[in-house]
Structure formats: structure tokens, C-alpha cells
C-alpha positions as CSV (number, residue, x, y, z in Angstrom):
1,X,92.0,98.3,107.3
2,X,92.7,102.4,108.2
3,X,95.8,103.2,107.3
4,X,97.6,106.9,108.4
5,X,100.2,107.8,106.7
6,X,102.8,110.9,106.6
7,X,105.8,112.2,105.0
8,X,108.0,115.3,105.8
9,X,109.6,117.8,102.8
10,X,111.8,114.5,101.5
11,X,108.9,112.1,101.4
12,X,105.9,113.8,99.3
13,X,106.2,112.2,96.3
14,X,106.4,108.8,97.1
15,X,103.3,109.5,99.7
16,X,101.2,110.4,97.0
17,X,102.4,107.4,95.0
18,X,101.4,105.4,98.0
19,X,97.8,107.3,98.3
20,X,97.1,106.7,94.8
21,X,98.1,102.6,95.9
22,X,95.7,102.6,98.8
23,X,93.0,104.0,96.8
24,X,93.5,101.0,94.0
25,X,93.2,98.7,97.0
26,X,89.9,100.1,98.5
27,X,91.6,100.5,101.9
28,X,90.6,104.0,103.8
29,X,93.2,106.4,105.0
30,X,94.1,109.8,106.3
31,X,96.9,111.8,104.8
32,X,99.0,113.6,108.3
33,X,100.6,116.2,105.9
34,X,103.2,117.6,105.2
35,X,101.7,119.8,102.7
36,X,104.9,121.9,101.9
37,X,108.6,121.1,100.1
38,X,110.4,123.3,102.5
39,X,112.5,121.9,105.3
40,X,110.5,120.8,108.5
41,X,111.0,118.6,111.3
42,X,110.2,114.8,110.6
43,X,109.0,114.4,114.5
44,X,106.2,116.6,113.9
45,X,105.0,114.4,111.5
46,X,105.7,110.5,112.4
47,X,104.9,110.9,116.3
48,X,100.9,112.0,115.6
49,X,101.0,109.0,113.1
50,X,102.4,106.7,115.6
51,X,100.0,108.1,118.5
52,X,97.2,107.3,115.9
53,X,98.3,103.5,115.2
54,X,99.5,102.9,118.8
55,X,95.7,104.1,120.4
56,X,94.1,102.1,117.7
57,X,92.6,104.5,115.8
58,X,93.8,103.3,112.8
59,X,95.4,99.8,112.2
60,X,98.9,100.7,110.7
61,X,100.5,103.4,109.7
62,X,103.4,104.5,106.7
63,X,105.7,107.1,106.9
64,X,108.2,108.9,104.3
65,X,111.0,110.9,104.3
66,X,114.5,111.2,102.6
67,X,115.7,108.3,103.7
68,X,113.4,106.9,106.2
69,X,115.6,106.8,109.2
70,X,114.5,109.5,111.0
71,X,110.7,108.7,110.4
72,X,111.4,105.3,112.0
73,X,113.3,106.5,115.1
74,X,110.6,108.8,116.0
75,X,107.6,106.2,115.5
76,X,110.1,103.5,117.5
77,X,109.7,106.0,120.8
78,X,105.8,105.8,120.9
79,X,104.6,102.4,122.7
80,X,103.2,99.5,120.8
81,X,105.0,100.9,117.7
82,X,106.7,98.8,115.6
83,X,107.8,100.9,112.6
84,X,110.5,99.3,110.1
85,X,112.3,100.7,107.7
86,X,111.9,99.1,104.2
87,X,113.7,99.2,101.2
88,X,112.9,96.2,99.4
89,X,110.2,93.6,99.0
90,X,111.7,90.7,100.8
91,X,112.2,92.7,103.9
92,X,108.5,94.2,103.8
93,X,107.1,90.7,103.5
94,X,109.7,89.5,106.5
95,X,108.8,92.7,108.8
96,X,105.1,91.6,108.7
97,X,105.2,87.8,108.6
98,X,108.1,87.8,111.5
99,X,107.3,90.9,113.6
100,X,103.7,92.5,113.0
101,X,105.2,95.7,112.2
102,X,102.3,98.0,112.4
103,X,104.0,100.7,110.6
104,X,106.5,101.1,107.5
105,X,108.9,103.7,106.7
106,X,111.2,104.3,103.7
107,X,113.2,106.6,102.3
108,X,112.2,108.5,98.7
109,X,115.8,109.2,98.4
110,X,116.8,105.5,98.9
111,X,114.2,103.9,96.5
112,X,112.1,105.3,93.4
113,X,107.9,105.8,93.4
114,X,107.7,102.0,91.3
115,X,109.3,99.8,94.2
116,X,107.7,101.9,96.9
117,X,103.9,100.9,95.6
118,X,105.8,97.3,95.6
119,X,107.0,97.5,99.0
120,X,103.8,99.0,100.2
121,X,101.8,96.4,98.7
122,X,103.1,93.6,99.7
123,X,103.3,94.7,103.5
124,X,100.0,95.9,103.4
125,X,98.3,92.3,102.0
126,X,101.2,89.8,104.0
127,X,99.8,88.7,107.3
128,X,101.6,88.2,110.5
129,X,102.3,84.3,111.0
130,X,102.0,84.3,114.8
131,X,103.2,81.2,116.4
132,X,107.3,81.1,117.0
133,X,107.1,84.7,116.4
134,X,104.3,86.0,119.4
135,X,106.8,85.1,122.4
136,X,109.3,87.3,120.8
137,X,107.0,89.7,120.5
138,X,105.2,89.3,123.9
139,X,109.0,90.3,125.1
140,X,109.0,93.2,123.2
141,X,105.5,94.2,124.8
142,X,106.8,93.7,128.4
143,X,109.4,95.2,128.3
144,X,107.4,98.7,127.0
145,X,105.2,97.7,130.1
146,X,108.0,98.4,132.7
């Protein structure tokens, strides 16, 4: 699994907490920046991320900012995405068994660095469980196709 993963000025802490996860687990990734802890614009950051996972080129994505919100709106806008915004386990597990999110956000101001690794975790190893759940999805598809 290639994973991409971003944060803006609120996130970069909890993005290198999540690097140093994705190293433990032996998956690859590419870090999308940003690289400084002055104020920039979270689109600049989440929509190259969500172009990325979208085209294929990598198989999901996470994002982090202050709270995540904006990070998730952004991703939402690119076709094919489907970015949720986590801030607890249960969710993360849901997002992936229920909806094959293909990319995460959260919020560093929302949660600390110890149940981000969790969250991130366990939507990185939970698999999506198909059946009920693909023509739900299949409508969420066609509708991006009109």
C-alpha cells in the first residue's frame, strides 16, 4: 500500500507522528509538505494529495490540519475521493469497513499525536466489507459520473 499524506501549518506534528507510524508498518509513502509553521492555505495541500489517490497513483491518502475540516472539504471536491474526518477509533474502523474511504483527515487541534497513530492504524489495516455497502457506493460513483 502507497500512502500520500499532507498537512498544512496546524497539522505538522501529528504528520510526523503518522510518518513515523507508516514506517513501523513497512508501508511506503510520500510526505506533500507543508514544510513551514506559518499560516498557508490548506487547498494547496489536500487537493495534490487527493489528485494523487483519485488517479491511482497512490492507494489512499491522509491529511492534517487544525481541525481537519477544511482538509476534508477540499479532498471531497476531487472525484473518486472519499475523505473522512476522523476523530476516534470507532469511526476510522466504520469509514473503511462501511464506505472505502480512501483518504482520512483529522484535526491536531481536536485529538493528541497518541490517538492519531490509533486512528491511523486501524483505518489503515481494516478492510472494506463490500456487499450491502458497494450499491451505496456505486450511487455515490454515478452520481460523480454526471
Amino acid at each position: 500500500m502507497k500512502i500520500a499524506i499532507a498537512s498544512d501549518h496546524g497539522g505538522i506534528n501529528i504528520r510526523e507522528e503518522i510518518k513515523s507510524l507508516l514506517e513501523e508498518l513497512g508501508l511506503q509513502y510520500e510526505d506533500f509538505g507543508c514544510e513551514c509553521d506559518t499560516s498557508v492555505d490548506y487547498p494547496d495541500y489536500a487537493l495534490p494529495v487527493a489528485e494523487k489517490v483519485a488517479s491511482g497513483e497512490f492507494d489512499r491518502g491522509i491529511l492534517v490540519c487544525g481541525t481537519g475540516i477544511g482538509m476534508s472539504i477540499a479532498a471531497n471536491k476531487v472525484s473518486g475521493i472519499r475523505c473522512a474526518l476522523v476523530h476516534d477509533v470507532f469511526s476510522a474502523k466504520a469509514t473503511r469497513q462501511h464506505n472505502d474511504s480512501n483518504m482520512l483527515a483529522m484535526g491536531e487541534r481536536v485529538i493528541g499525536p497518541g490517538l492519531a497513530r490509533e486512528i491511523a492504524k486501524v483505518w489503515l489495516t481494516t478492510d472494506y466489507e463490500g456487499g450491502r455497502h458497494e450499491n451505496r457506493l456505486n450511487k455515490i460513483k454515478d452520481y460523480e459520473g454526471k
